[in-house]
N, C-alpha and C positions, 0 to 999 in steps of 0.2 A: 461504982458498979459498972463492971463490961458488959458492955450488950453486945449483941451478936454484930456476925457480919455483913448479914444480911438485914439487919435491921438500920446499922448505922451506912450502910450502903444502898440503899434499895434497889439501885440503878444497874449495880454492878450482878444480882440475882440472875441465876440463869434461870430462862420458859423455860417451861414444862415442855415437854416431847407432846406436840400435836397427835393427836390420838387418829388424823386423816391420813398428813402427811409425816410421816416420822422425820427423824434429824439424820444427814448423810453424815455416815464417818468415814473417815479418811481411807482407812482399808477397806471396810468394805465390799464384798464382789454381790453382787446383784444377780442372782437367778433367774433367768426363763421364765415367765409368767406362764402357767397350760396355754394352751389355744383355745382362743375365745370361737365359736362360730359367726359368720358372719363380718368378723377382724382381718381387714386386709395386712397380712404380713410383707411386710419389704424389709430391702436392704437400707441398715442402719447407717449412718452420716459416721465419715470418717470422725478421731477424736479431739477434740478441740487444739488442746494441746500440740498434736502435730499437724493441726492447720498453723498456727501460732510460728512455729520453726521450721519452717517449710524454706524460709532461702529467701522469702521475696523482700525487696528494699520495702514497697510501701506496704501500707497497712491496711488500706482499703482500694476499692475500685478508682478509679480518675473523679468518676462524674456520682460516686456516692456521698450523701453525708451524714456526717458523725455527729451526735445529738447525745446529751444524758439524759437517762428515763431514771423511771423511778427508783430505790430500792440502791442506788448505786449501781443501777447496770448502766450499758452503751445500748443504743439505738440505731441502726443504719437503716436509711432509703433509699432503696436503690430505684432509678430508672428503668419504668417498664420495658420492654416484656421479661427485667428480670427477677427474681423476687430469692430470699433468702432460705437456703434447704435446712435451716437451723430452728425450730420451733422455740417459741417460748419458756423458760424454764422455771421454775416453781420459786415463788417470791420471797422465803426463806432460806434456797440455797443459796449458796455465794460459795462453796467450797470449791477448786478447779478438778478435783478429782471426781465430784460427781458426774461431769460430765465426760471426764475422760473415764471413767466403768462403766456408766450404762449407753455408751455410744457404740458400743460392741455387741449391747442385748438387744435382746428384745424390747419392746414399750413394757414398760415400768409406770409405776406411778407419778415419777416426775414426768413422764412425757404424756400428758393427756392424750394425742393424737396420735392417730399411725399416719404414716407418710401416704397421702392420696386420697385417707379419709375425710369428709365434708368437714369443713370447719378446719382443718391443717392449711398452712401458707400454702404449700404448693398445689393444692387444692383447688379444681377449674371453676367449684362454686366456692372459694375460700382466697379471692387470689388478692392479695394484699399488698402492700408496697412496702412496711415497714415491719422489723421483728425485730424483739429486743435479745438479747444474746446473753444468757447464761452466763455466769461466771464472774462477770465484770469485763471488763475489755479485752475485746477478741477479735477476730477476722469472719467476720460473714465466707461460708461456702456458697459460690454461684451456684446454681443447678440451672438450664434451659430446661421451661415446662414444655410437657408434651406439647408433642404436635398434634393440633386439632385437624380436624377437615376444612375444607375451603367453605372459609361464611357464606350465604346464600348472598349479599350483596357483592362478594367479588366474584361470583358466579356470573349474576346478572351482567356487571359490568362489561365481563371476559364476553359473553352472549350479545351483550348491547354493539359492542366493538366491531363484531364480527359481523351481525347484520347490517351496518351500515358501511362498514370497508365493500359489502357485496353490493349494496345497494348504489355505492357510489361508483362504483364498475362499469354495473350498467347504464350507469343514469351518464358517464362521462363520455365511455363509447357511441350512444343514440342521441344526447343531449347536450352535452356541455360541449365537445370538440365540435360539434357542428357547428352550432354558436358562434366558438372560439374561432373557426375558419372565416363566421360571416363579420366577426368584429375585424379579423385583420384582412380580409381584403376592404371592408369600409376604407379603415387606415390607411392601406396601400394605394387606392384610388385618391383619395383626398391628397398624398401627398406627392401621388405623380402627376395630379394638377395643379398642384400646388410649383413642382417641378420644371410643368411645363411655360407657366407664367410667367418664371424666373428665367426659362432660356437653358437649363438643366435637365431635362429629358433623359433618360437612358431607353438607349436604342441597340437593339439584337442584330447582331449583323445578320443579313441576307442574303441567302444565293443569288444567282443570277437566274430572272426569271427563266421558265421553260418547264417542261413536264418530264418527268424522270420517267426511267424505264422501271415496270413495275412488273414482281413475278407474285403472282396468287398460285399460293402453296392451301390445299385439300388434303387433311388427312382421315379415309374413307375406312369404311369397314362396314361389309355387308347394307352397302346404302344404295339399291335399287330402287329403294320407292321413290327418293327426293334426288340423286345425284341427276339424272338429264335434267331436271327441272332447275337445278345449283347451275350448272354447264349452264344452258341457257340465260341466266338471270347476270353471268360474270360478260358473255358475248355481247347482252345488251347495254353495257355499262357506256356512260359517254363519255370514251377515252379513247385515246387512238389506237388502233389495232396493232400495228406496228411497233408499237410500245406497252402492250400491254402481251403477257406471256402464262399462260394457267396449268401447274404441275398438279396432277391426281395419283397420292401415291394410297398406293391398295394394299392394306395391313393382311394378308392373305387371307380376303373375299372368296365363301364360299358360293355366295350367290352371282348376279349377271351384273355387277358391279363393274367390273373390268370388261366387259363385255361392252356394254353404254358406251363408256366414257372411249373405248376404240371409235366408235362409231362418230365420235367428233374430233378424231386425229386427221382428217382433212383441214378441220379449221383449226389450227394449232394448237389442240388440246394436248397435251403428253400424261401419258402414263405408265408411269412406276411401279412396280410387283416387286414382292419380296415377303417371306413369311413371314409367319406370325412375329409381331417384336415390340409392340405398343405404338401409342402417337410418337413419342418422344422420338425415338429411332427412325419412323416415316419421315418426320420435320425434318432431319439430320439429315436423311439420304436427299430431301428434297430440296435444301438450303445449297448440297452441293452440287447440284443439278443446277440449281435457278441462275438466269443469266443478267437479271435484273437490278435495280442499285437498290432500289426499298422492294423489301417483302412485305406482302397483305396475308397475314393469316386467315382464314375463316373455317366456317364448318360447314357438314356436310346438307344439314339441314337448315341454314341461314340463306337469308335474300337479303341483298342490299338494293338499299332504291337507284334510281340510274345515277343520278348525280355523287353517289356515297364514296365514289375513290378519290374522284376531282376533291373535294372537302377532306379527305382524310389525310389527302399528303400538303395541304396547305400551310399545315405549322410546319413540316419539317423543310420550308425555308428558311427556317431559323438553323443556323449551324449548330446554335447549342441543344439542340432539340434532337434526341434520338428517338422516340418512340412516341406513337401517337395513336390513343386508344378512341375509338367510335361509339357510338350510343345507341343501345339494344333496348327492343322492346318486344315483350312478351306478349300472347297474345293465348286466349283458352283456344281450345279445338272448336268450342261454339261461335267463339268471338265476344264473349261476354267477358266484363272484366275480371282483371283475375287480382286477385287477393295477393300475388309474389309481386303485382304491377308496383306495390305501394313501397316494397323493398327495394328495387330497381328505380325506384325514383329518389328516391335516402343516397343509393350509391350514384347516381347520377349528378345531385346534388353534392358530394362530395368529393368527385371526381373534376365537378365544373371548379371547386373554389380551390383543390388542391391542385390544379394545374394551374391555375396563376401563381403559385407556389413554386411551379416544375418538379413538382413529385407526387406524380400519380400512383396511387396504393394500388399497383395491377391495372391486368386491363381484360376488355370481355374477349374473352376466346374468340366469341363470333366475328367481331370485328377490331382488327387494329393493323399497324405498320411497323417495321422497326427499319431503319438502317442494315442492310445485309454483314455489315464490317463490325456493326454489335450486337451479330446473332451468331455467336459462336456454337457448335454441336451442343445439344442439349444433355446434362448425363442421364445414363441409364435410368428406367424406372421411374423416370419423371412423367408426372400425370396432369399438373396444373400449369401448363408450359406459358400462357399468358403471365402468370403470378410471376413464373421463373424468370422472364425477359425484362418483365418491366425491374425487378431487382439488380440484375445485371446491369441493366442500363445506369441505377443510378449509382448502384457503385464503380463503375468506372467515369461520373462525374456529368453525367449528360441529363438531359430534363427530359421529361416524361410526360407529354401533354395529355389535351384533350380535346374534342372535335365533338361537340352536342352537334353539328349540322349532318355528322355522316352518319346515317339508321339505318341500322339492319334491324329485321325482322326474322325473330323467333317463335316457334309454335311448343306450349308449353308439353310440357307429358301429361297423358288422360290418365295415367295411373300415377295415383298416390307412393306405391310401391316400390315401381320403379325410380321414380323422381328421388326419393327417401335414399336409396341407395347410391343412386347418383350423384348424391349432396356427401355422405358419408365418401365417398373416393376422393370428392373436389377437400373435404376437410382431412383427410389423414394424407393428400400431398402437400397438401398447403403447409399440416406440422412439416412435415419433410423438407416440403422447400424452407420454411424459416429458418428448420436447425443449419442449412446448409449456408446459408446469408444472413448467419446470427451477428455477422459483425456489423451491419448496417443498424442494428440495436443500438451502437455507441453513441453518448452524447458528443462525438466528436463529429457529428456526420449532421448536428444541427437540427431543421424543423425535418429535417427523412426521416431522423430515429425517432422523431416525435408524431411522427405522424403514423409510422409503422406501429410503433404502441398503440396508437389512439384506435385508430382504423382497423388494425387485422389483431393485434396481438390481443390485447382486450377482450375485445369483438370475440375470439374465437375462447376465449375464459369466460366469458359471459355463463354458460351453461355451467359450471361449476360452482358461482358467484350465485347463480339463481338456487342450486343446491344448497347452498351454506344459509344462504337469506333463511330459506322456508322451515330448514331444522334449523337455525338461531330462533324466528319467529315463533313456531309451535312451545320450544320455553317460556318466549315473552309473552306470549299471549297473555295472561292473568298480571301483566305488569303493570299495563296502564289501557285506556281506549283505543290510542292509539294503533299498538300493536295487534288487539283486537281484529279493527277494523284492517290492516294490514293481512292480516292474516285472511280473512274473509274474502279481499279482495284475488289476492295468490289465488286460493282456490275455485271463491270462480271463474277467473280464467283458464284453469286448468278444467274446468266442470264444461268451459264452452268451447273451448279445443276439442276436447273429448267429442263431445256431441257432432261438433263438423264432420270429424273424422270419420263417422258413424254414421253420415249421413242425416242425422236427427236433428238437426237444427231449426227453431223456429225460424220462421220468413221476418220475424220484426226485429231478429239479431243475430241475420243471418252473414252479416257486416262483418261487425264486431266478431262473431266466430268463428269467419273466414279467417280474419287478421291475426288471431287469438291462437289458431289452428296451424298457421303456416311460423310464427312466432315459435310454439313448442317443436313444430318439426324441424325446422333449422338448425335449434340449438342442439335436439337429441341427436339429429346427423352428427352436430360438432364434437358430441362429446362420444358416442360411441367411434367417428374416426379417430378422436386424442387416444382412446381407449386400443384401437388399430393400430395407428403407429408407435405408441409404446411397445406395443409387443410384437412390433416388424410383420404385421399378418398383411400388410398393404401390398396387392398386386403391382407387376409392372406394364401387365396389359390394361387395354383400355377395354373395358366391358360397353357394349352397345346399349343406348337408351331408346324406347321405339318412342322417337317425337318425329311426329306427322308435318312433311313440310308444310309450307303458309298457300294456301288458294289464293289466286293471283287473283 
């Protein structure tokens, strides 16, 4: 007896056509399923097959690997962030043409997912590392998944970076370069006693003693109320008359300004008329005038005490010494201290340890000296002619000292207003003069460029730096205590500036918001003058401040 084929074969019996997923035949073409609502439609994945013969020698990525899965398919892992644009395929296909026909449709039954939908590989909440691939062995299609937004953790970061690049600004400019000065003149002292023990000393050559002839250049403008009191206070100096020579040039004085200073051309005061043209052009007419070997700049409203010139030109017995800056002190209109007192002594302070260095960061207007042969004409338009000379001096190699023993005395401004705008002129020359002696910047020019950063260049970025701090801070705030507390702080500083300014300050912090108060005004000067010289609005005259000279 024959029994059938299927009985003496069992194995060989074909299933039954799945009543879910039916069986693909070879021809085949697959139709467009309607549109489902809510079914994201995308563009369908090239088809297998002409991934397959595409040209390329290998067969997978470098750094993926090849595994067999179930069912007789391949398996590829690929390294994140990339993952495979090729979904899973239905566990009784194996035919290669079903997925080269429905790679061209629509989502069909074999492809459970649409592209993007949850639960699909590419999928941001579906994102998997490994897909098995249809058909039996094939080449994964790369896809790059979208780009997301920037995680809230490298936001922070970006924010954290920012606040502290600012904070370390300020904190290096006020804090660490002071420091840095007192560690290395330690240094420097310890090992030039160390030097001198040895019999190694280095020694500055010296002039030969005697007193040089000195010309005091005044550049005036409308200054009746202090000039005969200035006149005065230079005639009393204790220096020889015969050697001492005083130019008053008159930036075209509408008041009795030129009038006074005639009046002491008996005693060989001179003066110089000429229109309007600013300080800078005055110094120039009156540098070519002076018959002197050091010039003493000063101002119009400054008193030196009698002994302040004898001390001022005492370093510049050192040959290598061209310029030599004096030490100013500020005084209120009442005589009570002043709050800018505490700034003037920070630059004081800096001034004394950078001149053991020979490179004084500028010098005070009111008082200093240069070398007549390294005060070339000043250019045009130039407002900060101290900042300007002491530059020059070190770029052409000479040192730049400093004289804590010569004091002049300054009477501050009684207006808040005025002094504010004053400070904005001295900061949008200062940008000026920097871009003009941006090469003294280079690290080839040693502890000058470093100390030109530390001291002015910084310094005058600090207002920017405090900007970025407080909007980094205002994100951080809810990061940690810290910035919290950081935050809190910012502001009430800012809450007790405010109050000084306004007059409303309580008497038990009234310190503190003096300090607090001249702090924010500073820097706003600095940054609405950055604000000035970027858009070239910087005068080249010199605008008059009314400060009240000093009651003898």
């Amino acid at each position: 007896m024959t029994l059938p084929r299927s009985a003496r074969w069992p194995w060989r019996s074909r299933s039954p056509v799945s009543p879910i997923r039916p069986r693909c035949t070879r021809n085949r073409q697959s139709e467009p399923p309607p549109a489902i609502p809510g079914r994201c439609m995308r563009r369908r994945l090239p088809p297998l097959q002409a991934m397959r013969t595409s040209g390329r020698s290998r067969p997978f990525p470098p750094r993926a690997r090849r595994s067999r899965g179930f069912c007789g398919q391949t398996s590829i892992s690929l390294p994140s962030p990339w993952t495979a644009a090729i979904p899973p395929g239905p566990a009784s296909c194996s035919n290669r043409s079903c997925a080269a026909t429905r790679s061209t449709t629509a989502p069909d039954a074999c492809c459970p997912w649409s592209l993007g939908e949850p639960g699909h590989p590419m999928s941001p909440r579906g994102n998997v590392r490994s897909h098995t691939l249809a058909g039996g062995p094939g080449r994964a299609l790369l896809v790059r998944p979208q780009r997301q937004g920037t995680p809230i953790a490298a936001k922070r970061r970006m924010l954290t970076a920012v606040f502290w690049v600012a904070v370390c600004c300020v904190l290096h400019t006020y804090v660490i370069y002071p420091l840095l000065l007192v560690a290395l003149d330690a240094i420097a002292q310890a090992r030039s006693a160390w030097g001198y023990l040895g019999g190694n000393e280095r020694r500055h050559p010296l002039a030969q003693l005697g007193l040089p002839s000195i010309s005091v250049l005044i550049a005036a403008y409308n200054e009746q109320g202090c000039i005969g009191r200035r006149i005065e206070n230079l005639l009393a100096q204790d220096y020889p008359a015969d050697k001492l020579e005083i130019l008053v040039g008159s930036d075209g004085s509408t008041d009795e300004t030129d009038a006074i200073v005639q009046h002491y051309a008996a005693r060989g005061v001179k003066l110089s008329r000429a229109e309007r043209c600013g300080k800078a052009g005055v110094l120039s007419r009156l540098v070519a005038l002076a018959k002197g070997d050091v010039l003493v700049m000063t101002d119009a409203n400054t008193e030196f005490e009698r002994d302040a010139i004898r001390h001022l030109i005492q370093p510049l017995r050192d040959d290598d010494v061209g310029l030599v800056c004096g030490r100013l002190r500020l005084h209120s209109p009442a005589g009570a201290p002043l709050a800018e007192g505490a700034y003037w002594k920070l630059e004081s302070l800096l001034k004394l340890y950078e001149s053991r260095r020979g490179c004084v960061m500028g010098a005070n207007g009111g008082i200093y000296a240069v070398r007549k042969d390294l005060f070339p004409p000043l250019p045009a338009g130039t407002v900060v002619d101290d900042f300007v000379a002491a530059l020059r001096v070190l770029a052409r190699g000479s040192r730049v000292s400093y004289a804590p023993e010569a004091v002049a005395h300054e009477e501050a401004a009684p207006d808040h207003s005025n002094e504010y705008r004053r400070r904005v002129r001295i900061a949008a020359g200062g940008f000026r003069a920097l871009s003009q002696h941006r090469d003294l910047l280079s690290p080839r020019h040693g502890f000058t460029a470093f100390a030109l950063w530390s001291h002015k260049v910084l310094r005058w970025f600090v207002p920017h730096a405090l900007v970025m701090a407080m909007i980094a801070n205002v994100f951080l705030a809810g990061a940690s205590m810290f910035y919290s507390l950081a935050l809190l702080v910012q502001l009430a500083a800012y809450a007790l500036a405010t109050l000084s300014l306004l007059g409303m300050t309580p008497r038990h912090v009234r310190a503190i918001a003096d300090a607090a108060a001249h702090f924010v005004e500073m820097n706003a000067a600095l940054l609405v003058g950055f604000v000035k010289y970027s858009r070239g609005a910087q005068g080249q005259t010199w605008v008059r401040t009314d400060r009240p000279a000093r009651a003898a």
